[in-house]
N, C-alpha and C positions, 0 to 999 in steps of 0.2 A: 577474342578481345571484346572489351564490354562496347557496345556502342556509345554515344556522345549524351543521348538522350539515354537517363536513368530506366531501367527494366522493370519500372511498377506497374506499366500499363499492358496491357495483351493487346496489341492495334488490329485491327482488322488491315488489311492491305492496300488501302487507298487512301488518296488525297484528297480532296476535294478544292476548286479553284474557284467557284461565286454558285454565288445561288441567288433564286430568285423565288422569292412567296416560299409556296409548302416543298419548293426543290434546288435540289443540292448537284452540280456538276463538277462532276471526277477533271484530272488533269489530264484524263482521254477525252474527256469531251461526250462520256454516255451521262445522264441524266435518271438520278434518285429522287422517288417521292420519299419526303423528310419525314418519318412517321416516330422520329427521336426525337426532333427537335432539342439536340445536345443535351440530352436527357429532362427533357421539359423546362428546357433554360429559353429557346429562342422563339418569347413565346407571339410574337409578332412575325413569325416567319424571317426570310432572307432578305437584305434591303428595302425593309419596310423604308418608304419615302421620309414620312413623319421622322423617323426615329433616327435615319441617316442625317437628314438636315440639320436634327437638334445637337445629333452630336459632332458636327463638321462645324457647323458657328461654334460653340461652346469650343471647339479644340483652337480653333482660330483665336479664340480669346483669351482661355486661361484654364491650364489642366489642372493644375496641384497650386494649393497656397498652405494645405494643412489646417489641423484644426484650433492652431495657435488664434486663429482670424474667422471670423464670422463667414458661413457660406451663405448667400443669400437662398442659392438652386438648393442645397437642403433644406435653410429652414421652409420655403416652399411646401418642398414634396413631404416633410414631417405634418407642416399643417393639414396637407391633404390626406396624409395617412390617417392621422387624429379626427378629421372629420367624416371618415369614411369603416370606421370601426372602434369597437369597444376600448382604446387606448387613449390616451393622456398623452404619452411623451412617447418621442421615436429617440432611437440611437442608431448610425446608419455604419456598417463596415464593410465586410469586399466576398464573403462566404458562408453557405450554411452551415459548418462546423465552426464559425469564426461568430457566428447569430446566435448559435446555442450554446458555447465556452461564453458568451454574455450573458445567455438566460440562465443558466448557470449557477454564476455567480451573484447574479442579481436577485434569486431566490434565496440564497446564502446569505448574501446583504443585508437583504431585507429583514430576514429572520433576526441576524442579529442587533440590527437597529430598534428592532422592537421587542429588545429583550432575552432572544432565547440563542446565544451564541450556539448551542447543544445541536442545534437543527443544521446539521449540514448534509443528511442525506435525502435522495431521490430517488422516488419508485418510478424507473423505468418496464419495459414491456417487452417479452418475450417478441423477437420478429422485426424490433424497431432497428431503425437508421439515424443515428444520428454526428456522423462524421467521420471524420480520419485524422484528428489531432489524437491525444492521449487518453483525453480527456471525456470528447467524445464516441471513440470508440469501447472506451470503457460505461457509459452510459448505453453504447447500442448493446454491449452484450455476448457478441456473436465470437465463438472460440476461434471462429476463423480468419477474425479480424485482428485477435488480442495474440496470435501466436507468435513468438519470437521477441515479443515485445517487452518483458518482464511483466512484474505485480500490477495488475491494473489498478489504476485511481480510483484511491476510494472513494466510497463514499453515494455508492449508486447499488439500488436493490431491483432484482427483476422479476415478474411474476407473468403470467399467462394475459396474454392479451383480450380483453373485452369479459375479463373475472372480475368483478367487484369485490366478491368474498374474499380475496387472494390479496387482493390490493388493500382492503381493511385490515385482513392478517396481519399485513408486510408493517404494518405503522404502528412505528416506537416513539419513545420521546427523543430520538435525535432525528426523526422525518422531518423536512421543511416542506417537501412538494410533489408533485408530478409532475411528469412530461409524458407528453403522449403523441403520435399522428392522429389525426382524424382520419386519414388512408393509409394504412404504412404502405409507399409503393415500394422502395428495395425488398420487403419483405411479402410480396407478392400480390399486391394490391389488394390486401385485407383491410376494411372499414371497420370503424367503430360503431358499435349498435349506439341509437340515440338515447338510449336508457341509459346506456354503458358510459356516457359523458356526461347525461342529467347528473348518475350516479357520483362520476368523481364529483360535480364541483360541489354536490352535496356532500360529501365525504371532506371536501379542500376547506369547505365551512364552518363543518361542525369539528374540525381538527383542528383549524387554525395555520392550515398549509397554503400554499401558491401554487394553482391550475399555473402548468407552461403548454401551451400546442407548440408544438413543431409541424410548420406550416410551409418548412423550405420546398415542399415540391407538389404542395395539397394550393397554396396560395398563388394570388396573381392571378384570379380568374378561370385556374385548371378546371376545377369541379364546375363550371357553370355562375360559383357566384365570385365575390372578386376575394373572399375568401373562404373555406372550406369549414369553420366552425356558425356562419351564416346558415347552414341549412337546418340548425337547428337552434334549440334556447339558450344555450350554453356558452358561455362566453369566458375566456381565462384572463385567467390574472397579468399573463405575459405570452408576448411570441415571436417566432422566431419565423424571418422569410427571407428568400435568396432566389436561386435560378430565374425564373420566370422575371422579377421585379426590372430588369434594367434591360431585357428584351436581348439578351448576350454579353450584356458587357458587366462586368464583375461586379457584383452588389450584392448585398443584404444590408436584412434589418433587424434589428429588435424592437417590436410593441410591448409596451407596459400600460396599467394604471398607475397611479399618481404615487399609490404607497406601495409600488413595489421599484418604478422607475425613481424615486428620493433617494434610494439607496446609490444609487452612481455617480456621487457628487468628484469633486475635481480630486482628479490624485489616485481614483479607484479602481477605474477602467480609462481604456483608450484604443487608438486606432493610429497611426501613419494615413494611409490609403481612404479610409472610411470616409463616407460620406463628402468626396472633394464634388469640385462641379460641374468635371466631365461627366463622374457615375451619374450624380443629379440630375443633369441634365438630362438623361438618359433615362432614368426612373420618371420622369416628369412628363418624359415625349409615351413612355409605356402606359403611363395612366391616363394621359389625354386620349387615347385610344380604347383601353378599355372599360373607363368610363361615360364614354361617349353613349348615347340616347340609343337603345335598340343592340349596343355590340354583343352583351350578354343575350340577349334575347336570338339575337342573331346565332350565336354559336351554340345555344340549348340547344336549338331543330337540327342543327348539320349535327349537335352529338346524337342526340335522339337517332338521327338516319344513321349514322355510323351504327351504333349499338343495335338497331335492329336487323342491319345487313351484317352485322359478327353474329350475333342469334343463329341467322339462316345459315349463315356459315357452319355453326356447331351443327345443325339438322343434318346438313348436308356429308359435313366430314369428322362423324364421330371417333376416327382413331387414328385423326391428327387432334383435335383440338373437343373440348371437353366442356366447357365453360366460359362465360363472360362476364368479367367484375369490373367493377369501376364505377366511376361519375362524370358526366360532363366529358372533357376530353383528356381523363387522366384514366384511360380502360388497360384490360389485360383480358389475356384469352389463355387459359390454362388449358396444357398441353397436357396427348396422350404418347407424344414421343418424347424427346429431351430437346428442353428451349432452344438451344445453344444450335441443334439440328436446322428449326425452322428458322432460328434468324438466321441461319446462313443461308436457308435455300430464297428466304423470302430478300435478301439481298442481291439474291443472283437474278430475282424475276426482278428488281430493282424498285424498291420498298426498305428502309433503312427501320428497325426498331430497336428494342430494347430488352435483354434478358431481366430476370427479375426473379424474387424468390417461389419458394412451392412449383417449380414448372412452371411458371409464368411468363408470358410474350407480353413486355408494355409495349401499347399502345400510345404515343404521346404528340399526336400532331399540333403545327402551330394553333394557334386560336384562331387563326385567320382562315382556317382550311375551308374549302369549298364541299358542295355535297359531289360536284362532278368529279374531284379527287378525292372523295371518299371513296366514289365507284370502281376509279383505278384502283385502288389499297386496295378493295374488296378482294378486284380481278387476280391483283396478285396474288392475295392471299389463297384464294382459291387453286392460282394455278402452283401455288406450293405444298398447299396441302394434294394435290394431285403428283404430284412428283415426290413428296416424299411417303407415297400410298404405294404407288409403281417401285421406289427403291424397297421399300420392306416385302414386296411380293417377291421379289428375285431369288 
């Protein structure tokens, strides 16, 4: 018999009952360092203070009014979005498949408001992630996402990740855009080279397309800056953010400029859920925190120590683990046995991560994580690669 709870998830076998900062306690009562951070969603750790209180008043007072009525806690955190990166106008909804089915359409909009109805396809990327609507996973690409599902939605082209030549190839006169990660992490925490982004928006220029970043799990501070197209010159036309933004509680956004965000005028796009002023709230308590004086600065050196204690790790245990990618606190350590092995073992030494594509182990602790609990992670990690060295010699 089917059980109650639908069979799309694989759970690992536990519960967990509160947590506190970078850890997570089972309904046993043993104790996980959170190195998932609910896939780089809780990006404040567990019962951060700030971010409880905000949203304990806020539910006190008023959850849902909808977007018939003005939200003041959005328009807020939109202005602070706007003054805090390359965007004009914010659209605020509940998911990063729900961020990018806006970017979406809003590059499609836009195309045709100014003239070229013809433009409704997008060069997507070999390796990317970009949801689980229809829509979405038709833009990620991946045959193993798209089976069972019929014809996927047209209208998306894929070519090799960090190819410009392949990407000029791909463009006809019905191209409106691209969307890109600047990390892909589902697809194994591969980066984009800074040439390779110079490239598109020079290519989104002289086309007359619309640069999208898909930043649902690169943004929010992951990489070090408070968003992951900052560490270079390159700026897009629109983007897309979720997990990390509301510190757990269900949010995204879409960032635009001015002439691609005109396109969303009333009637076009919408939301229920989106942007009410609990999530705001919420969004509002995540940025008082990670905009505060020193918090980036603060969590470069613990990523820094992180990243060069995975280093020694690879020195140490060349055939469990291979390599170290990443930025900031959004890493992976590419495996020489199968991921799926080590996060089980590395759960048993009790360290919670994240499988990920190419043999990949993410890495995704809160922002808030310490360097004495990076030392834990380490110890784990070590004493998993140690036991799953002993099981392969058997």
């Amino acid at each position: 018999m089917i059980s109650a709870l639908m069979p799309n998830f694989s759970r690992a076998d536990i519960a967990f009952d509160h947590g506190h900062g970078a850890w997570l306690f089972d309904t046993q009562g043993r104790r996980y360092l959170d190195f998932g951070a609910g896939i780089a969603t809780s990006s404040l750790g567990h019962g951060h203070p700030h971010l409880v209180q905000a949203i304990a008043a806020q539910a006190a007072k008023v959850i849902h009014v909808s977007n018939l009525y003005r939200v003041p806690q959005a328009e807020t955190l939109a202005a602070r979005f706007v003054a805090a990166s390359f965007a004009d106008s914010v659209f605020f909804c509940n998911s990063g498949a729900e961020a990018n089915e806006g970017l979406i359409k809003a590059i499609r909009k836009a195309q045709s408001d100014a003239g070229h109805p013809e433009r409704t396809r997008i060069i997507c990327f070999e390796g990317a992630f970009h949801g689980r609507t229809l829509a979405t996973i038709s833009a990620t690409g991946n045959p193993k996402y798209l089976a069972g599902f019929g014809k996927p939605v047209e209208g998306f082209d894929h070519v090799p990740f960090n190819n410009l030549n392949e990407v000029r190839n791909a463009i006809t006169a019905e191209t409106a855009g691209i969307l890109v990660e600047p990390i892909q992490g589902e697809g194994g925490i591969r980066a984009a080279d800074e040439a390779f982004l110079r490239g598109l928006r020079a290519t989104c220029d002289e086309f007359g397309l619309f640069l999208g970043f898909d930043e649902v799990q690169t943004g929010m501070g992951r990489t070090g800056k408070l968003f992951a197209y900052q560490w270079s010159d390159v700026e897009p036309d629109v983007m897309s953010l979720a997990k990390g933004i509301g510190g757990g509680f269900p949010m995204a956004a879409l960032l635009a400029r001015e002439h691609v965000a005109r396109a969303l005028v009333p009637g076009s796009h919408g939301t229920t859920f989106g942007g009410g002023p609990l999530a705001c709230a919420a969004g509002n308590a995540v940025l008082d925190v990670i905009l505060a004086d020193g918090f980036l600065e603060q969590m470069n050196e613990v990523a820094a120590y992180l990243r060069a204690g995975l280093a020694a790790l690879v020195a140490r245990h060349g055939s469990v683990f291979t390599e170290v990618r990443g930025t900031g606190l959004l890493l992976g350590l590419k495996c020489a046995v199968p991921n799926g092995d080590v996060q089980a073992q590395a759960m048993r030494q009790g360290l919670l991560s994240v499988a990920a594509g190419e043999n990949v182990l993410r890495l995704l602790p809160p922002l808030i994580i310490t360097r004495a609990e990076c030392d834990e992670a380490l110890a784990m990690l070590g004493k998993t690669a140690q036991a799953l060295t002993m099981e392969a010699a058997k």
